[in-house]
N, C-alpha and C positions, 0 to 999 in steps of 0.2 A: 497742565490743565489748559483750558480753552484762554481762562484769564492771562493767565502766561504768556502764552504763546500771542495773543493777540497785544499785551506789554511791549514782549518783544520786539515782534513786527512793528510795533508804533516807533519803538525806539528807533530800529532799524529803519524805517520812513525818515524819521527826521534825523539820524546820520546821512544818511542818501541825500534828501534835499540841502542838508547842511554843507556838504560836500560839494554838489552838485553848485551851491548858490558860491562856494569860494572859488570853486574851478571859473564860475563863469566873470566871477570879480577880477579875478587874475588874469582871463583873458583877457577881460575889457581895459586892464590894467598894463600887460605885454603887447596884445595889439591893440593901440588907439589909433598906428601910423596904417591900419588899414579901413578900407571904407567900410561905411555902414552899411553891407551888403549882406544876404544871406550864403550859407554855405558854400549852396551849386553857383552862385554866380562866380563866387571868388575863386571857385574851383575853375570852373572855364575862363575864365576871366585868365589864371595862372595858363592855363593850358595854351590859350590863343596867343601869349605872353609869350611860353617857349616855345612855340612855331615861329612867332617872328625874330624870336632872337635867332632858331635855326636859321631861313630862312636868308638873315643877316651875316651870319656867318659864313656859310655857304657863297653868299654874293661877294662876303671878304676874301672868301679864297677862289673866286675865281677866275676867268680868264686878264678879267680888268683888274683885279687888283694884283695877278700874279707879275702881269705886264707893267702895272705902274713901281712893284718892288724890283721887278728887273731893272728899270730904267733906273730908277735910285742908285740899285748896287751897283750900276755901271757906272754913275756920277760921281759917287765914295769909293769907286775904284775897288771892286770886290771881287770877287771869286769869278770864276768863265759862268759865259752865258747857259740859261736853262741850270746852272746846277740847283738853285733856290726850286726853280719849280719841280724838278724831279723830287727832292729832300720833302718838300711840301706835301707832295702826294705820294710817297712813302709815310709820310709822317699819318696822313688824311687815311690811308687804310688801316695804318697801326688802331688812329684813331675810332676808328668803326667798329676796327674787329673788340679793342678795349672797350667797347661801349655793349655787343653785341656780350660779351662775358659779365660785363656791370650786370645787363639783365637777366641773364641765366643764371651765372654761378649763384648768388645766393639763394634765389628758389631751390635750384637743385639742393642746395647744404640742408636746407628748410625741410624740405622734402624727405631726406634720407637721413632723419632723425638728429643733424648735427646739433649742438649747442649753439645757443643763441649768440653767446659771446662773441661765438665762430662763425656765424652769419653776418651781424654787423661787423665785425672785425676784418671778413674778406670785402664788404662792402665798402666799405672805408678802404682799404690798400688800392681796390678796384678804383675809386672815386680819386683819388691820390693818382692813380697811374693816369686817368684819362684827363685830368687837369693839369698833370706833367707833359703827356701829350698832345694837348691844346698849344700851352706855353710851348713846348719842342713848333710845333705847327706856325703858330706865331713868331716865333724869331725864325723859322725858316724863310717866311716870306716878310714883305715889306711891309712898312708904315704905313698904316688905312689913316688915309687923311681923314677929319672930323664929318659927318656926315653931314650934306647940306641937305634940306630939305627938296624932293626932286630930284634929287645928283643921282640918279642910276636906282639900280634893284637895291642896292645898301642903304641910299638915301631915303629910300619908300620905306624898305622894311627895319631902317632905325627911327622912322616918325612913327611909324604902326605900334613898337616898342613902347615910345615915348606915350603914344595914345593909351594905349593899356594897362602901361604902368600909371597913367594918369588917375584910370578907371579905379584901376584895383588899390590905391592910397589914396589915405584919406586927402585935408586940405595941407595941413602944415607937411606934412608928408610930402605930399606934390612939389609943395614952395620948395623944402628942401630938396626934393628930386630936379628942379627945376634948377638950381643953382651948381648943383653939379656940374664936371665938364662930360658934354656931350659929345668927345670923341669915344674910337673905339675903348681905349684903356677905362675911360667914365661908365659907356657903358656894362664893361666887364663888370666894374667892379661895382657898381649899382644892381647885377641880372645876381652876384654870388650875396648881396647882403638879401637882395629881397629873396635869393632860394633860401639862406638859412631862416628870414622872418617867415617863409611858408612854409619849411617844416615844420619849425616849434610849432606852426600853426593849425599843420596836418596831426602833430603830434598831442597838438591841446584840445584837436576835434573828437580826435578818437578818445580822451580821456570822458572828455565832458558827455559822447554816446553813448560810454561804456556807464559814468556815472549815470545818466539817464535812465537808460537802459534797467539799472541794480534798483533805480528809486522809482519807475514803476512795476517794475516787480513787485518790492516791499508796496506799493500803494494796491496792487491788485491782492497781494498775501493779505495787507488790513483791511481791503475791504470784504474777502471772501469770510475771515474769521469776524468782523461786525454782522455777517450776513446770518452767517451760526449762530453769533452769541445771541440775535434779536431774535429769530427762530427759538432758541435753546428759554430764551427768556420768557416769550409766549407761551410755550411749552411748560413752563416755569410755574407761570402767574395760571392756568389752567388749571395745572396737580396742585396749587394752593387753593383755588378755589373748593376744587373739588375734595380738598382734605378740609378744609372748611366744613362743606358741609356733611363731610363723612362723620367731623368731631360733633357737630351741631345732635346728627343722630344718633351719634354713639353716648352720649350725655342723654341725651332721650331716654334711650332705651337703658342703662343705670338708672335714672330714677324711677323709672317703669319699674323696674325691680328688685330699687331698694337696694342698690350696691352702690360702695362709695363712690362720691362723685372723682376721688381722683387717683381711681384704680383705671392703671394701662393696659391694653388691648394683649398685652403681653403676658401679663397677669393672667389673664381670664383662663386658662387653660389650668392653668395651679389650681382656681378657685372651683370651675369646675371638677375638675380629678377630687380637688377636698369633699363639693357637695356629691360625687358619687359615691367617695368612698365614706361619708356621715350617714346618704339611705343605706348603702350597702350594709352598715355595721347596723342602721336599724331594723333592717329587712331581718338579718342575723338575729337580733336582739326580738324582736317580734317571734320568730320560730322558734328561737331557745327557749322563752317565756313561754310558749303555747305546748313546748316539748317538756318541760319542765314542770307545771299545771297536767298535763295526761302521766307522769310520773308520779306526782305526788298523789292524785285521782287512784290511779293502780296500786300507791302503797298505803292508801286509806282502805282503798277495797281490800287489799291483803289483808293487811290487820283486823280487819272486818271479818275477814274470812276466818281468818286464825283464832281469833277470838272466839269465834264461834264453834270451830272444830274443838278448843280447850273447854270453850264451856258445855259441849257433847261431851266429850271426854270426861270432865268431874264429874257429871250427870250419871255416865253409867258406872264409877268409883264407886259413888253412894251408893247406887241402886246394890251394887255388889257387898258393897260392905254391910250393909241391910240385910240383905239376904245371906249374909256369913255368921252375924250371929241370930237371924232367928232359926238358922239349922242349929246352930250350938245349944243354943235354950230348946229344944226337939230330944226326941231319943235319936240314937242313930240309929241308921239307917241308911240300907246304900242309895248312893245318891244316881238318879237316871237322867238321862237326857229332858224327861216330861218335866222333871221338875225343874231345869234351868231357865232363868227368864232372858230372854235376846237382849243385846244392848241396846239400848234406846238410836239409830243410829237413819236421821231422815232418808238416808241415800239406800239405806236397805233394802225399801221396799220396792224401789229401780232397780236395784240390780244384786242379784242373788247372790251372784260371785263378789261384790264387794266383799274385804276382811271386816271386821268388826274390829273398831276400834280397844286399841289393849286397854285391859282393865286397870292396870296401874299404869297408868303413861309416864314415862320418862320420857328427859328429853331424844333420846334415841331414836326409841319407839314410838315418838309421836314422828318425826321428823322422816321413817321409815315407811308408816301409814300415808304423811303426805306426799313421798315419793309416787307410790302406788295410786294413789290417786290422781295426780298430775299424769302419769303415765296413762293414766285410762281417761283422763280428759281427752291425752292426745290424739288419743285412737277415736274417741268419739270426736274428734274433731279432724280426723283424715277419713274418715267417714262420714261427716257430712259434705266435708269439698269433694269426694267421691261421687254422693248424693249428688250435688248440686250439678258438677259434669255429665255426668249420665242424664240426670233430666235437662240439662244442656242440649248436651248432643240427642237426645229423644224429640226435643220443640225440631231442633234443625232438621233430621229424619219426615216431621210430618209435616212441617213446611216445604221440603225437598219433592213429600207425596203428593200433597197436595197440587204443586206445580207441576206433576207428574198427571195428573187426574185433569187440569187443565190441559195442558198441551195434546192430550188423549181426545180430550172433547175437538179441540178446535180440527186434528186430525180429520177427524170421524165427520164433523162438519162439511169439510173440504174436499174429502172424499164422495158424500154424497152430493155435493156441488157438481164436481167433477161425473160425474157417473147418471145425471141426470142434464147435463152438457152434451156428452155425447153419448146419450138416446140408448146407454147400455143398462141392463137388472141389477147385473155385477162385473165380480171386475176380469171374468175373465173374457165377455164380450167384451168390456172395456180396451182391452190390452191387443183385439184380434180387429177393433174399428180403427183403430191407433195405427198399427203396422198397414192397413188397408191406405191412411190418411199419408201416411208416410210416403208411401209406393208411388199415391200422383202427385206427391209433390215430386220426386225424382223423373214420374215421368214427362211431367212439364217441365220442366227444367232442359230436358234432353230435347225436347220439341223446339223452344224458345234456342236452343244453342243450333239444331240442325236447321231454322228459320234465319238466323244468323249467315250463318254458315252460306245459305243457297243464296240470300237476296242482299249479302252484302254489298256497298258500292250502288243498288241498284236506286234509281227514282221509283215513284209510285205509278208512274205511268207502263214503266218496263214489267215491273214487277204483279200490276195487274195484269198485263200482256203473258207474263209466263203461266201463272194462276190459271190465263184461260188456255191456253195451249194445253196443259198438262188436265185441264179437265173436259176439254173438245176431244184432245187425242189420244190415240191409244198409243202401246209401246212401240209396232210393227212403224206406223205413221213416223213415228220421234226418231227412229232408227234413220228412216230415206233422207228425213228433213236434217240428220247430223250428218249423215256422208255427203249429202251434199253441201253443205257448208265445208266437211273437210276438204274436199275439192278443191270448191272454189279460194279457201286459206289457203291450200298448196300451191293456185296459181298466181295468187298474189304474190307467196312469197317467191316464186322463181320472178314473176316481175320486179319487187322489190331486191334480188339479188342484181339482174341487170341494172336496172337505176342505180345500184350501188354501182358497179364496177366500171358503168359508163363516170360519175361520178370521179371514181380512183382516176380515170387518166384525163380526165378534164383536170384534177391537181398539180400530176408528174408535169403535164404541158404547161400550168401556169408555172409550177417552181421550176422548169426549164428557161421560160422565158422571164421569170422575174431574175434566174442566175448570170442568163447572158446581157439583162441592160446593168445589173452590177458589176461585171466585170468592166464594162464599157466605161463607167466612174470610174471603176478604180484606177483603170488605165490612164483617164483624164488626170486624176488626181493626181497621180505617178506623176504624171510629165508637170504640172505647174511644182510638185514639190520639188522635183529636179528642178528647174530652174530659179527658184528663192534657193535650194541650196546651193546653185552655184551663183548667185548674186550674193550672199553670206560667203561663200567660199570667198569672190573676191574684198566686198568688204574686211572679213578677217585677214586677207594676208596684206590688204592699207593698215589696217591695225596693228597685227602681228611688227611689222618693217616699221612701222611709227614708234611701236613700244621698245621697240630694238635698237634703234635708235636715240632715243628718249634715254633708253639707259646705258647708252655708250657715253656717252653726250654728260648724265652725270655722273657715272666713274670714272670720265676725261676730267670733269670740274674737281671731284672728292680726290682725286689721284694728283693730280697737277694742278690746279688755281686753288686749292687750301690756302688762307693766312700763312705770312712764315710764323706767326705765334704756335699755329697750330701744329704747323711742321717740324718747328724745333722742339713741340710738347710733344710729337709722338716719339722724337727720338727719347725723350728723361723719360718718357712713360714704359716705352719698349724697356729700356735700362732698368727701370725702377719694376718691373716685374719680371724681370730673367726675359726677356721674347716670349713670355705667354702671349701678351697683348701687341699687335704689332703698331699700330698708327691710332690717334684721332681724328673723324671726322665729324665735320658741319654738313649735315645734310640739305643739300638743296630745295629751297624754298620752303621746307620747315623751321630753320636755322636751330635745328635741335642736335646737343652734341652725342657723339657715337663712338663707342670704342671696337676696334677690330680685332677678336680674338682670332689665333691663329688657328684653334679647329673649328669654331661654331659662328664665323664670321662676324658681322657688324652687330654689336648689342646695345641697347637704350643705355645710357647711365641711370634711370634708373633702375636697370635690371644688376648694378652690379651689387658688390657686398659692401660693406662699410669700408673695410680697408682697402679695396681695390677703390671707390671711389674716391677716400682721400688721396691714395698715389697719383687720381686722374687730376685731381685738381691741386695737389703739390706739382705735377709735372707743367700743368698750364701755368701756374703763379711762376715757378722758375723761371717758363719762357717770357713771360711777359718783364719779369723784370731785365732777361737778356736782349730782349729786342727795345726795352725803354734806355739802354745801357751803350748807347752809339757816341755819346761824347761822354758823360761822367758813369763810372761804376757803382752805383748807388749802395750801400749796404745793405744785408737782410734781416729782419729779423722775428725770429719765429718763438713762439711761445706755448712752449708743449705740442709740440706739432703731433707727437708721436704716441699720442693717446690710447688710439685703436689700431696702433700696427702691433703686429707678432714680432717675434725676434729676426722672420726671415726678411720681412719687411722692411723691418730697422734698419738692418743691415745693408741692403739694398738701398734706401733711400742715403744710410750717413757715404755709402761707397761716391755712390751720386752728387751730394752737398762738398765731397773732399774735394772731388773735382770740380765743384765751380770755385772754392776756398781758392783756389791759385789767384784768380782774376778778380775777385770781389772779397769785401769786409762780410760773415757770416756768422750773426750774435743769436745764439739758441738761449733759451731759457726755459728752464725745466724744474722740476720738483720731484722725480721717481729718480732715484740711485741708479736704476738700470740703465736707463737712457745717459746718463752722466759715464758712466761705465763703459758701456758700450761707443760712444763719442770719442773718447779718451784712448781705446783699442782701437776703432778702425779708423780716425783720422789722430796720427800724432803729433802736427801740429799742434790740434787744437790746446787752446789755453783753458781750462778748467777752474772758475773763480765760485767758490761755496761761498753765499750770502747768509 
């Protein structure tokens, strides 16, 4: 959540400042012996620092102080003259080129994904050689007397030293610097304590921007998530207000209608479905009732009915059984139709064919008469819906005429409308004015189109002019007055064909002569382009013979003036890959290093592969330790060198290491069996000691 995350960050804020305030306690605490200065000064301040101690150095090794170690060694009775100074500037190249690999090799390792281990680790051996080679440089040549102040370019740029280092420590710093011996050796070893007090110091810079760096982040992270949270909160206190007065109305409208007051919005969808489904069951309950009421209504009337059919029925029983015995009490006699009396029965005298209810009624027989009866209700009663359809459909038949009987009138209206419009009795002049009305409308229409036709284009001034023409003249007239106009069009156009064709070669003669003053350019053009190409011509072969030159000049330097570091590394490097690789070189005036394959010529190191590079710069460490190796044999020693070589590699390099094993101490240390293994088979020498 937003709360978290902004927790977090807080927290993470004050780790960061908390960090940040110890890192700066602890500098203040490690450097106090530096002044109160800001970053960039101390920076410069270091930098203007080792200019003069270069500077210093340089002046120590040169002509004057080479001449004053001569004269020494000549007084202590030492070695032939100039040999110090040769050893000295042997030593001074060795120096440069170890200085020139200080600054490459580790980039390069940097570069070509090496482990860091392996970066400061070659920087460190690098920094060890060329402080070896200093020391070598220094007992080569003589004792630098102490500097005076004034005494030569040594004396100037050991007070510049003095002045700077002044600068850049603080006060008790200074006292102490101050009491120092300010000979060469003082100064040495005053220029290596203040490099180590300005790396940790470089080292505590980069910690504390890094810390910085991390704690305004986390200050930007918390203040971006306070930005949210106060928005989110606004945002907040809004949908509360607003649910506020959503509750305000929503309690309104509950007691508006009598629902409880602390029924939730949630609810109401139950409540409502309850009250639909309560009208629903009443709506039901209302129709059943009303259905149930013309039910009961129908079985009163039934009963009614029936009751009544029964009490017809007793009615003619008696009559019957009355008239059974007053025949009995009679003589007999045959009995006739005249003398039976009909059943008393209402519906008879409706309808003829009704049965006469039976005389003894059983339940059967009554229930059989009522059949019969229902049945003939039914019929009179598809015969009234009968009835009712037919005089239905009869109303629609004379309403149907009736609009029949209008539409006739309005007709007959319209027609003598029409017929007393255009001036006819009936309608067959009607029909013969019509076709007549028709005819000029067609033939106006052909008049207005061939009026078109003649006086298109024309003004009103021409077109009275023709009007009178054709009503002044006759045909014979119109005829003379067209040929002569054709005429005179024919001699126009043979005029206007000469003005053409004078025309055509008034053209050929100007694109004649507009062709020959172009030629006349181009030919000019011609000649100044030949001569800038042959002013280019000479320029490019100054060019051409400079660059030719130029690169004779550095494949004289890359072939013959290489470092011998770098000559005795191409030969371990040639070794150390069978002759794929033939030399290294330093290329002029990049000082970038190069390796020479033997088909694809000179390639960047960083173009090579990981293993081929670690062979480039195992075969320089070797040289450098052979050419640091002129009075003591220094020992090696390497530590997992063989990381990212293959087997053919290994091979190749332990062949290499056997042979320097004669002349120097060579202590490997490893951790992979293989390499142990392998060491053990191609040098038998070697001593194999499991830790």
């Amino acid at each position: 959540s937003l709360r978290a995350r902004k927790a977090a960050a807080a927290a993470a804020l004050q780790a960061a400042e908390r960090l940040l305030a110890q890192e700066h306690a602890s500098g203040a605490a490690d450097f106090a012996g530096l002044a109160a200065r800001s970053p960039r000064e101390l920076v410069q301040l270091w930098d203007e620092l080792q200019q003069a101690a270069e500077r210093w150095r340089e002046a120590q090794l040169g002509p004057e102080g080479g001449a004053s170690a001569t004269r020494r060694s000549d007084a202590a009775g030492g070695s032939r003259p100039g040999a110090n100074g040769r050893r000295a500037a042997r030593y001074r190249r060795f120096l440069q080129a170890g200085a020139a690999l200080t600054l490459l090799l580790p980039p390069a390792l940097w570069l070509t994904g090496a482990p860091p281990v392996s970066v400061w680790s070659a920087l460190g051996l690098l920094a060890a050689a060329d402080l070896w080679l200093w020391a070598a440089l220094r007992a080569a040549g003589a004792a630098v007397a102490p500097p005076e102040p004034g005494g030569g370019e040594a004396g100037k740029a050991a007070a510049e030293m003095l002045r700077l280092r002044g600068q850049l420590l603080s006060g008790a710093a200074r006292e102490s610097g101050k009491a120092s011996s300010p000979d060469a050796g003082g100064l040495e070893a005053g220029m290596r304590e203040l490099r180590r007090l300005m790396e940790a110091w470089g080292t505590w810079r980069q910690r504390v921007d890094r810390q910085a760096a991390e704690a305004e982040a986390c200050r930007t992270e918390f203040e971006q998530l306070s930005g949210q949270e106060q928005v989110l909160t606004g945002e907040l206190e809004e949908a509360e207000a607003r649910f506020t007065e959503l509750a305000a109305r929503y309690e309104d409208w509950l007691r508006q209608r009598r629902l409880p007051e602390g029924l939730s919005p949630d609810g109401l969808p139950d409540i409502f479905a309850l009250a639909e489904q309560g009208h629903e069951l009443l709506r039901q309950e209302a129709k059943w009732s009303a259905r149930l009421s013309g039910l009961a209504a129908e079985c009163a009337l039934y009963e009614q009915e029936g009751l009544k059919l029964l009490a017809a029925a007793e009615t003619g029983r008696v009559n019957s059984i009355s008239f059974v015995a007053e025949q009995q009490s009679l003589p007999a006699a045959p009995l006739t139709d005249q003398h039976r009396l009909p059943a008393t029965n209402p519906t008879a005298q409706h309808s003829p064919a009704t049965p006469a209810a039976p005389r003894h009624p059983t339940p059967a027989a009554l229930l059989t008469w009522l059949e019969l009866r229902k049945r003939e209700w039914d019929q009179l009663k598809a015969e009234l819906l009968r009835r009712e359809s037919v005089e239905a459909r009869l109303a629609e038949v004379r309403e149907e005429l009736a609009a029949n009987h209008r539409e006739q009138a309005e007709l007959n209206l319209r027609c003598s409308k029409l017929l007393e419009e255009g001036g006819a009795e009936d309608g067959e002049q009607f029909l013969r004015r019509s076709s007549a009305w028709l005819r000029r409308i067609e033939v106006t229409r052909s008049v207005r189109q061939a009026e078109l036709a003649m006086f298109s284009g024309w003004d009103d001034e021409g077109r009275a002019e023709l009007l009178s023409l054709l009503e002044h003249l006759d045909a014979g007239r119109l005829a003379q007055e067209r040929q002569a106009a054709e005429e005179a069009a024919a001699e126009l156009e043979e005029e206007r064909s000469a003005l053409l064709e004078q025309r055509g070669k008034l053209l050929q003669e100007r694109e004649a002569l507009t062709k020959r003053g172009k030629e006349d350019t181009a030919l000019q053009q011609l000649e100044e382009q030949r001569a800038a190409l042959r002013n280019l011509a000479g320029q490019y072969a100054v060019t051409a013979l400079a660059a030719e030159l130029m690169g004779r000049t550095r494949r004289i330097y890359e072939q013959e003036k290489q470092p011998q570091v770098l000559q005795l590394a191409s030969v371990y490097f040639s070794k150390l890959t069978h002759g794929e690789y033939r030399r290294i070189v330093m290329t002029l005036g990049h000082k970038e290093l190069k390796a020479e394959h033997k088909d694809a010529g000179l390639l960047d190191s960083g173009l090579l592969s990981r293993g081929t590079a670690e062979q480039l710069y195992l075969a320089i460490r070797l040289a450098l330790a052979e050419t640091m190796s002129s009075k003591v044999n220094l020992p090696l020693f390497f530590d997992d060198l063989f990381v990212n070589f293959d087997e053919y590699r290994l091979h190749a390099a332990l062949a290499l290491l056997g042979e320097l094993s004669s002349s120097r101490q060579i202590v490997m240390m490893t951790c992979h069996r293989h390499v142990a293994e392998a060491v053990a088979g191609s040098i038998p020498a070697a001593a194999v000691i499991s830790v």
